[in-house]
C-alpha positions as CSV (number, residue, x, y, z in Angstrom):
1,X,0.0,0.0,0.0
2,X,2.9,2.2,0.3
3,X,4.3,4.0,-2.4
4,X,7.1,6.0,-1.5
5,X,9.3,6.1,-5.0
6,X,11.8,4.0,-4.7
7,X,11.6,2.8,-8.4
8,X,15.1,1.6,-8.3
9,X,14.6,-1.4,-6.1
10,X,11.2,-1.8,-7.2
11,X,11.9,-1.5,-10.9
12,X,14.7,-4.1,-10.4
13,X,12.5,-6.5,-8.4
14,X,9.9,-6.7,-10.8
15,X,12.4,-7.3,-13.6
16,X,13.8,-10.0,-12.3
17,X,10.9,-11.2,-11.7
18,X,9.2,-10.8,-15.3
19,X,12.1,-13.0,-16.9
20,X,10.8,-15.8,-14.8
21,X,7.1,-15.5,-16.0
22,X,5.6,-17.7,-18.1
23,X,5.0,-15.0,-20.4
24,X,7.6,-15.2,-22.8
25,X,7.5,-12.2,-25.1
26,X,7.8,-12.5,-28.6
27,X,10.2,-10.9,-30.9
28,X,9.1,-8.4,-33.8
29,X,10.2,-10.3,-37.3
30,X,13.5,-8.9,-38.5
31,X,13.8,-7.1,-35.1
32,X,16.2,-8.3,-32.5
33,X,14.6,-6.6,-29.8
34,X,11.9,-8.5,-27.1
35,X,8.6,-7.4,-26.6
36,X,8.4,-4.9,-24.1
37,X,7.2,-5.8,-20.9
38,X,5.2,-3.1,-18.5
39,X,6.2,-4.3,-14.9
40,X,3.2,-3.2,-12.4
41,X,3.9,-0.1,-10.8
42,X,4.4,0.1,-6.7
43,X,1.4,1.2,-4.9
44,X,-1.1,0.6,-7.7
45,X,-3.8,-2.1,-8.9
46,X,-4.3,-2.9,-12.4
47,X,-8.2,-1.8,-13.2
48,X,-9.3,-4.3,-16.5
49,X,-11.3,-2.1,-18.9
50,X,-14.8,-2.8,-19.2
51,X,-18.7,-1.4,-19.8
52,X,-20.4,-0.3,-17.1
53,X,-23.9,2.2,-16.4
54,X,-21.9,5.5,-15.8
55,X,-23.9,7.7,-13.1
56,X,-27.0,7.5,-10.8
57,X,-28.9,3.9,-10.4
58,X,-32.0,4.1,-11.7
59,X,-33.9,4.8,-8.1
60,X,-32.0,8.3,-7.9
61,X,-31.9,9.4,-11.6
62,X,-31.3,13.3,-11.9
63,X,-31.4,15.2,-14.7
64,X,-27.4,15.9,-14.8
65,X,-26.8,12.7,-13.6
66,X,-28.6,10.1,-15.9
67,X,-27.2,7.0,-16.2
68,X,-25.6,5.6,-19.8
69,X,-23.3,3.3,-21.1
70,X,-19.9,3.6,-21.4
71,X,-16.7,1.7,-21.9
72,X,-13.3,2.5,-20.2
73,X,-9.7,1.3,-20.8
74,X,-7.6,-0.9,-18.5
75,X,-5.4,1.5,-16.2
76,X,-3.5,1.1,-13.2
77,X,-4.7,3.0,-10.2
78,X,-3.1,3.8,-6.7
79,X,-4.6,2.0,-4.0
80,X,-4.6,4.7,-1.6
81,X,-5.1,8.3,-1.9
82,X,-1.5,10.3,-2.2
83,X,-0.3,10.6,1.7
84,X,1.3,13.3,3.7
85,X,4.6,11.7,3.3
86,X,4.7,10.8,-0.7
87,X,3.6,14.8,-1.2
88,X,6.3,15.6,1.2
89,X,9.1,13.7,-1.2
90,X,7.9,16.0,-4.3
91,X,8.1,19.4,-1.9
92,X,11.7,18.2,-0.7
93,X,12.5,17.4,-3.9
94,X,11.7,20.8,-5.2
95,X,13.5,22.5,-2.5
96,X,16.7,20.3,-3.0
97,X,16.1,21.5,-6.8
98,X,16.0,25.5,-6.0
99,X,18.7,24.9,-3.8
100,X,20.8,23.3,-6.3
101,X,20.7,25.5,-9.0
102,X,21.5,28.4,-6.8
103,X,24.3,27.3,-5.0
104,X,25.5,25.9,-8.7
105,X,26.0,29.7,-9.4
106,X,28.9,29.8,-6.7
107,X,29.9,26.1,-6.1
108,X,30.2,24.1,-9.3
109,X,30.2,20.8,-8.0
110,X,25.9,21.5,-7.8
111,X,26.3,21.6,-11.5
112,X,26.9,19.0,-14.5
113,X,28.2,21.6,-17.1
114,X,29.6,18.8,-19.6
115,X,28.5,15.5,-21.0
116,X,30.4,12.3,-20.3
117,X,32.5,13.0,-23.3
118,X,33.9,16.3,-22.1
119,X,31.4,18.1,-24.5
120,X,29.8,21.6,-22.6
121,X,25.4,21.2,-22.6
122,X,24.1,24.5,-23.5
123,X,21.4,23.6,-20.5
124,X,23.7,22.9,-17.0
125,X,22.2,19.7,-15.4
126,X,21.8,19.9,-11.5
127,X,24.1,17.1,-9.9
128,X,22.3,15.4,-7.1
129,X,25.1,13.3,-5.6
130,X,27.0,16.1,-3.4
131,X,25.1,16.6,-0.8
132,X,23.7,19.8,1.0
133,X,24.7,20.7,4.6
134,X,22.4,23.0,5.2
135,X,23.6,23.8,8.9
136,X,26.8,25.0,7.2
137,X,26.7,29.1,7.6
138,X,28.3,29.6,4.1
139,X,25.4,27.6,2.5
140,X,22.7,28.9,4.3
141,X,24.3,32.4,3.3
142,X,24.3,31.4,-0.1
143,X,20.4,30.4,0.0
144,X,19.3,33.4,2.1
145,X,16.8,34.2,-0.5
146,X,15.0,30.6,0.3
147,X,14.4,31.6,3.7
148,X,11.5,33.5,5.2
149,X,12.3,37.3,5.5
150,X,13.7,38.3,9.1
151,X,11.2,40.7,9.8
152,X,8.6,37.5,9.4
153,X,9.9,35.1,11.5
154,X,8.0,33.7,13.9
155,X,10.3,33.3,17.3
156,X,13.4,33.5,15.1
157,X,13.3,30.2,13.8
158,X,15.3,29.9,10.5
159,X,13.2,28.3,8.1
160,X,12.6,27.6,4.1
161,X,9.6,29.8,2.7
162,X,7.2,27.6,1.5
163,X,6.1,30.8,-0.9
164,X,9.8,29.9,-2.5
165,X,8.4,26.2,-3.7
166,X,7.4,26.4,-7.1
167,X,7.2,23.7,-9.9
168,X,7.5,24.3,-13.4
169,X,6.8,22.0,-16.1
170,X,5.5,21.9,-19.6
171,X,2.9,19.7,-21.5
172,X,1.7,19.2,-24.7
173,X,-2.1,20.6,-25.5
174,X,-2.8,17.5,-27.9
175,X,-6.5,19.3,-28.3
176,X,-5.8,22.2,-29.5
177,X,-3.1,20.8,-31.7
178,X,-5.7,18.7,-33.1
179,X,-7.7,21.0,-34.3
180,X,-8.2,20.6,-38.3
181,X,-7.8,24.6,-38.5
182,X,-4.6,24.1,-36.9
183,X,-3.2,21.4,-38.5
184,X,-0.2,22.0,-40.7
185,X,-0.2,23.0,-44.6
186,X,2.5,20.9,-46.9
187,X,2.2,23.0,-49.7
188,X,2.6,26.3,-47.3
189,X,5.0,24.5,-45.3
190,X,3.0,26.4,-42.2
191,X,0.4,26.5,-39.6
192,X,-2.4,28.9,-40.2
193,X,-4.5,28.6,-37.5
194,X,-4.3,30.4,-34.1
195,X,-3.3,29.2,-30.2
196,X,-3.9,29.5,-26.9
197,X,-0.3,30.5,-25.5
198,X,0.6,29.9,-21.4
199,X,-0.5,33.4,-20.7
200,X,-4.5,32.7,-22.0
201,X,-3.5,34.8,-25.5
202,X,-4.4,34.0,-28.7
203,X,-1.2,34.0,-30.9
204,X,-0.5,32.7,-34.3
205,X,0.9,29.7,-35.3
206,X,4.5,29.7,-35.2
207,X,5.6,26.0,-35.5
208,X,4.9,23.1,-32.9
209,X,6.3,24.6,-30.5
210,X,3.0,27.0,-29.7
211,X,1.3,23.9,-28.5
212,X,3.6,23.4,-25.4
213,X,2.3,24.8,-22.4
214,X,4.1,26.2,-19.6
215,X,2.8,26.1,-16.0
216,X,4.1,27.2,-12.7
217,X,2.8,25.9,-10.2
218,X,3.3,26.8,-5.8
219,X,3.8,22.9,-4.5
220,X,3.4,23.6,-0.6
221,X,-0.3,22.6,0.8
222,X,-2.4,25.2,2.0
223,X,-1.9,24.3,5.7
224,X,-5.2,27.5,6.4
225,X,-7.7,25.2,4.5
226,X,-8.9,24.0,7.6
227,X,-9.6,27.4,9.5
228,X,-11.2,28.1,6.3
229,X,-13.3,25.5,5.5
230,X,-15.2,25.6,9.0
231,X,-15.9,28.9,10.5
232,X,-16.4,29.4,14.1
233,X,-14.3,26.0,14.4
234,X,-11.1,25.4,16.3
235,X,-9.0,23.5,14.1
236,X,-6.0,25.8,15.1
237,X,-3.8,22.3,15.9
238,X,-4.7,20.9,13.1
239,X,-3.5,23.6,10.6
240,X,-0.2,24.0,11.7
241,X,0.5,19.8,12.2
242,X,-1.5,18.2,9.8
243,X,1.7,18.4,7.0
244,X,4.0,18.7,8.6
245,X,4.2,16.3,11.6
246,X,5.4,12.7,11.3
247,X,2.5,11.7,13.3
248,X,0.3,12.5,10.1
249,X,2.3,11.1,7.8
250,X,0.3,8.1,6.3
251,X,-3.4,10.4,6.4
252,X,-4.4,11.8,3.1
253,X,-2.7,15.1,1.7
254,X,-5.1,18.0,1.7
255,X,-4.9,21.8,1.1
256,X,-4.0,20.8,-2.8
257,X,-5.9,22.5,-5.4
258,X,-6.0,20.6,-9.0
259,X,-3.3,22.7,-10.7
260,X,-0.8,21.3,-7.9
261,X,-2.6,17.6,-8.0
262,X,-1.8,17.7,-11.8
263,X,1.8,19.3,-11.6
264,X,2.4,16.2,-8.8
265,X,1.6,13.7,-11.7
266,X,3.9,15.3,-13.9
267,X,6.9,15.3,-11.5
268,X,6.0,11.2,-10.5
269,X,6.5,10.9,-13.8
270,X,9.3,12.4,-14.6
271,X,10.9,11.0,-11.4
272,X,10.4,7.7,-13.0
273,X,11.3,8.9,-16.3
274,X,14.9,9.5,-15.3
275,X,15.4,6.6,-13.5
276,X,14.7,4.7,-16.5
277,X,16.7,6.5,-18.9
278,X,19.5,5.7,-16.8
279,X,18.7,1.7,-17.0
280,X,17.8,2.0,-20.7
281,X,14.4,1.3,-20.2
282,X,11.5,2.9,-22.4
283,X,9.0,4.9,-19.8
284,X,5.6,3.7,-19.7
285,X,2.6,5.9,-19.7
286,X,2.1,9.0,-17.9
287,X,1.0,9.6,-14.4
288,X,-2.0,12.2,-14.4
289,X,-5.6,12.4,-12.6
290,X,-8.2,10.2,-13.3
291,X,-11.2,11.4,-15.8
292,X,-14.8,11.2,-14.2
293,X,-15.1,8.0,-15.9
294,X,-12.5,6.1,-14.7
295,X,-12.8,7.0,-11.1
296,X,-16.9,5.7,-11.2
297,X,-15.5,2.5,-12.7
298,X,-12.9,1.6,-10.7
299,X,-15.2,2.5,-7.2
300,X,-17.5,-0.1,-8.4
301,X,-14.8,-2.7,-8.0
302,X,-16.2,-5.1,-10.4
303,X,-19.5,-4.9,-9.3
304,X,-22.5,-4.0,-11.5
305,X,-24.9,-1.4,-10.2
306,X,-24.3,-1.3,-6.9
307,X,-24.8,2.1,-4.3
308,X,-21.3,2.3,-2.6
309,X,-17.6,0.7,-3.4
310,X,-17.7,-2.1,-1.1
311,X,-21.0,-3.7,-2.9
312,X,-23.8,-2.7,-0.6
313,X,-26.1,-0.9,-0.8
314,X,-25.8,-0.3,2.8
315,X,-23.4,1.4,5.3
316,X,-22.6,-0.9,7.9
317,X,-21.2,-4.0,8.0
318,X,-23.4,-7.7,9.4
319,X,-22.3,-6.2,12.8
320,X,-23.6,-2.8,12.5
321,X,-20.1,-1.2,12.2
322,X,-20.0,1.6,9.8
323,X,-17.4,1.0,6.6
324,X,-16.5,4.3,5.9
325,X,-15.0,7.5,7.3
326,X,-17.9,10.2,6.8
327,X,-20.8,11.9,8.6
328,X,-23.1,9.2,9.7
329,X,-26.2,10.1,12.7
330,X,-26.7,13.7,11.6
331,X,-23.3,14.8,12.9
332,X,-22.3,12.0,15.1
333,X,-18.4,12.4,13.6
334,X,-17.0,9.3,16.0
335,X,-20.1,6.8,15.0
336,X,-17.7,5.5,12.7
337,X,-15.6,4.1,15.5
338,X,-12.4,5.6,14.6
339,X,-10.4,8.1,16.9
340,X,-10.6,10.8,15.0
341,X,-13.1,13.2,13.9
342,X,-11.7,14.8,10.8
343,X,-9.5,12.2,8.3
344,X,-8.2,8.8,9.0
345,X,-5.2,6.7,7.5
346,X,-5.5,5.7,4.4
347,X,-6.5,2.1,4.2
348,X,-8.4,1.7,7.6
349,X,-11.5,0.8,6.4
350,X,-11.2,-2.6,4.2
351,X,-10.7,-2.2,-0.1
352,X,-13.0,-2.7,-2.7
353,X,-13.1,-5.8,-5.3
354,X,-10.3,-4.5,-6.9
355,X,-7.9,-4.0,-3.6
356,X,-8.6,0.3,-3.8
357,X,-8.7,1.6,-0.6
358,X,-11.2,5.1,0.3
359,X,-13.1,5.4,-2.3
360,X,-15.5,6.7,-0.6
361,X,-15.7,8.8,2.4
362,X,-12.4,10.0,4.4
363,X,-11.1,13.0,1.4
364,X,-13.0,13.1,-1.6
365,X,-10.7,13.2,-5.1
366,X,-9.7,15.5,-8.2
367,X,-10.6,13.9,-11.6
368,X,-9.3,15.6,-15.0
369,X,-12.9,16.0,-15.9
370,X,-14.2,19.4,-16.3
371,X,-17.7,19.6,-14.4
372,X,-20.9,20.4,-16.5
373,X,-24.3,19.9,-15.3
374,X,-25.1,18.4,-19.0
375,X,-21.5,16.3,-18.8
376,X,-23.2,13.1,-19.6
377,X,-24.6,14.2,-22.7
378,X,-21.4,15.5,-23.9
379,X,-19.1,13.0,-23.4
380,X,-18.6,9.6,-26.0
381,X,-19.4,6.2,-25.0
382,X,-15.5,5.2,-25.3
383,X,-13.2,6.4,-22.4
384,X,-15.2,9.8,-21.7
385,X,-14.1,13.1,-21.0
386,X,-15.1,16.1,-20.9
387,X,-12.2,18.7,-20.5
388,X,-11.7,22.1,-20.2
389,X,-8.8,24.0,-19.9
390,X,-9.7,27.1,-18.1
391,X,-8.0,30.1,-18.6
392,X,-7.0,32.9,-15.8
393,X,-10.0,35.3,-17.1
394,X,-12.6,32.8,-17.3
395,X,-15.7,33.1,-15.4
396,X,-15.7,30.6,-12.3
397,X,-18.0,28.6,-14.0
398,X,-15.9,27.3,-16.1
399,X,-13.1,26.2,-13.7
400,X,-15.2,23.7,-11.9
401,X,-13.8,20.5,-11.5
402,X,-15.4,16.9,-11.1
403,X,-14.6,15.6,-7.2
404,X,-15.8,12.1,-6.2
405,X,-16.2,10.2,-3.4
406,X,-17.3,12.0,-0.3
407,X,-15.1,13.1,2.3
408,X,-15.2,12.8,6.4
409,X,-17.7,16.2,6.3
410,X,-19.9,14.7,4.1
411,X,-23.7,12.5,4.6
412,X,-23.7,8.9,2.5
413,X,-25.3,10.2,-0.4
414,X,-22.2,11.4,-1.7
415,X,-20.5,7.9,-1.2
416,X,-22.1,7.1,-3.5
417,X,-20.7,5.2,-6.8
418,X,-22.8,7.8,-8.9
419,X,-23.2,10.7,-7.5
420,X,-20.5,13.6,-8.8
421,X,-19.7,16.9,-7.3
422,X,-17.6,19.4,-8.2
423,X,-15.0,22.0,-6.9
424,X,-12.9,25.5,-8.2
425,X,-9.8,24.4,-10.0
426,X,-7.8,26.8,-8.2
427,X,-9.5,26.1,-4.5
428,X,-7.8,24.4,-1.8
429,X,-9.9,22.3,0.4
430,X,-9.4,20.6,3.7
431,X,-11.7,17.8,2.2
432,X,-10.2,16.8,-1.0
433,X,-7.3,14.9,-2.0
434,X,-6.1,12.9,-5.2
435,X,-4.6,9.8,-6.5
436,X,-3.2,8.9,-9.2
437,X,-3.8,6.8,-12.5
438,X,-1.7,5.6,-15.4
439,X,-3.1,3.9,-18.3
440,X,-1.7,0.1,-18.9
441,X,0.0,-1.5,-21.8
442,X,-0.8,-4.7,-20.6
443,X,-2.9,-7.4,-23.1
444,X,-5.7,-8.2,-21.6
445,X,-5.7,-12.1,-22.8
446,X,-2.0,-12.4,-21.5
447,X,-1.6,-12.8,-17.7
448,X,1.7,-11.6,-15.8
């Protein structure tokens, strides 16, 4: 259930292991070179696609909710919601990052400035294997500007300004580049159709470069989401712990909005990425957020038009316990029987038929879907979607984002398998987390 990254051993494991299955992967004619093989990644469960009724059973039909049927691709899924401590390895290794590439601009041993072959890169490459002593005066000199100003520290305590934590990362717009106005002209040798740049303007054309997208994205939770979220509440311990103590480590990161859920996804996969360029492996799929569809699917766990994940269409167990962490008895927070009132740790409450833990109840969870109250009628039967990328200037409508699964606040109803919800894209929430998918190469009529 635990997925802190490290592919290395993992990656090696399940290779070795592959070369002993009774798979035996056949060889391209004329090509030397084996089948490739996709080892299961750590933490997650391989979902088989399938058809299922996407939305409400037929007893609580709604008009934006109707039910229909769809079909979904196989796709691996973590089991868990993304913890405290895995969201803490991407915000260290951003910090690590900063702090590299400025003390590369006084120490170059922070700094790979040539290639194996003595060559100079045009781009400097941060080198990872010195490491930082960051109790050493000179360095912490150096990365003064990482710190939080003098004048707003708290008891004089020296520490890193979460402000300072930012992610960059492109991607690839495959819709808009898709477009037929925007496809290219042989006989111009030219695009002639118009973009949406990073900055939300409509530009020309240049050449395919115009369809990469460049975010920037603040990685540090927002630890206030839980004053916030609850007025006249006192959740002041809660706040200023919930992140950052060990204690907290294996409950659900919160406080993310879906810009920083997505720009996690792109640095998981880019932390596998270059691991497996170094073994001289071929990367697999991308890590992103599930779409609406594939989130409904998998919380059915192989079960056909049921209420709620674990198959019933009830919330207590043959002894009466209650199998989820949410708001059961009008209020009554502890009638779940677990210690706390707010979120537990991931995986207390038994999986689902396909081993996925917390699909309902305890945070609820960013999808890629873009929420619209007519989504169902939108979307095709095959792998649906419907996506929006919202711009800075557009109205809030249009920056709403599917959320499933109910959280500890929340009554039964939005357990449910079927029933969608929706928050800002650029709202934090002391309710929501995320997990992550990847979609599988694996054959459906071969087993590993």
């Amino acid at each position: 259930m635990r997925r802190i990254y490290f592919i290395a051993v993992i990656f090696i494991i399940f290779v070795s292991c592959s070369k002993e299955n009774s798979y035996t992967a056949s060889k391209t004619a004329g090509s030397s070179r084996p089948a490739w093989f996709e080892p299961p990644p750590y933490g997650m469960v391989y979902i088989p696609r399938g058809s299922f009724h996407m939305g409400a059973i037929e007893e609580e039909l709604q008009q934006e909710n109707r039910s229909r049927m769809v079909t979904v691709e196989s796709f691996w899924m973590d089991d868990t919601e993304i913890t405290n401590s895995e969201y803490k390895q991407y915000v260290h290794w951003v910090c690590d990052s900063i702090a590299r590439k400025i003390l590369g601009q006084v120490y170059p041993d922070y700094l790979i400035t040539e290639d194996k072959n003595g060559v100079p890169l045009d781009n400097p490459i941060l080198n990872r294997k010195p490491r930082i002593n960051w109790k050493n005066a000179d360095i912490r000199n150096t990365l003064s500007e990482m710190y939080i100003p003098e004048q707003e520290r708290f008891g004089g305590r020296l520490e890193i300004d979460p402000r300072k934590l930012i992610y960059e990362y492109y991607w690839i717009d495959y819709q808009q580049a898709a477009r037929r106005s925007n496809s290219y002209d042989f006989e111009t040798e030219s695009y002639t159709g118009m973009v949406i740049n990073s900055n939300g303007e409509e530009t020309p054309i240049a050449n395919r470069s115009s369809f990469i997208i460049h975010e920037v994205v603040p990685v540090y939770p927002d630890t206030l989401c839980w004053i916030r979220d609850f007025t006249y509440s006192y959740n002041e311990p809660i706040t200023y712990k919930y992140f950052s103590h060990p204690g907290f480590a294996d409950y659900p990161v919160v406080g993310v909005s879906w810009k920083q859920a997505k720009a996690f996804c792109d640095w998981r996969t880019r932390f596998e990425e270059n691991y497996r360029s170094r073994m001289n492996d071929i990367p697999a799929h991308n890590y992103r957020l599930p779409t609406e569809a594939e989130w409904e699917y998998a919380a059915y766990g192989g079960h056909q038009g049921t209420v709620y994940p674990w198959g019933s269409y009830y919330t207590r167990d043959q002894k009466g316990c209650f199998v989820a962490n949410f708001k059961p008895l009008r209020g009554n927070y502890v009638a779940d029987q677990e210690a706390r009132a707010t979120t537990t740790k991931v995986g207390t409450y038994d999986p689902n038929g396909y081993g996925l833990y917390d699909m309902a109840g305890n945070v609820a969870e960013w999808t890629q879907s873009a929420y619209f109250e007519a989504g169902y009628d939108l979307m095709n039967d095959m792998n649906p979607m419907v996506e929006y990328r919202a711009l800075p200037d557009d109205p809030p409508v249009m920056k709403r984002k599917v959320i499933r699964g109910g959280s500890f606040k929340d009554i039964s109803y939005f357990l449910r398998n079927g029933t969608r919800s929706f928050e800002y894209q650029d709202t934090t929430k002391s309710y929501v987390g995320f997990r992550c998918v990847r979609t599988s190469f694996r054959n459906e009529f071969q087993d590993f």
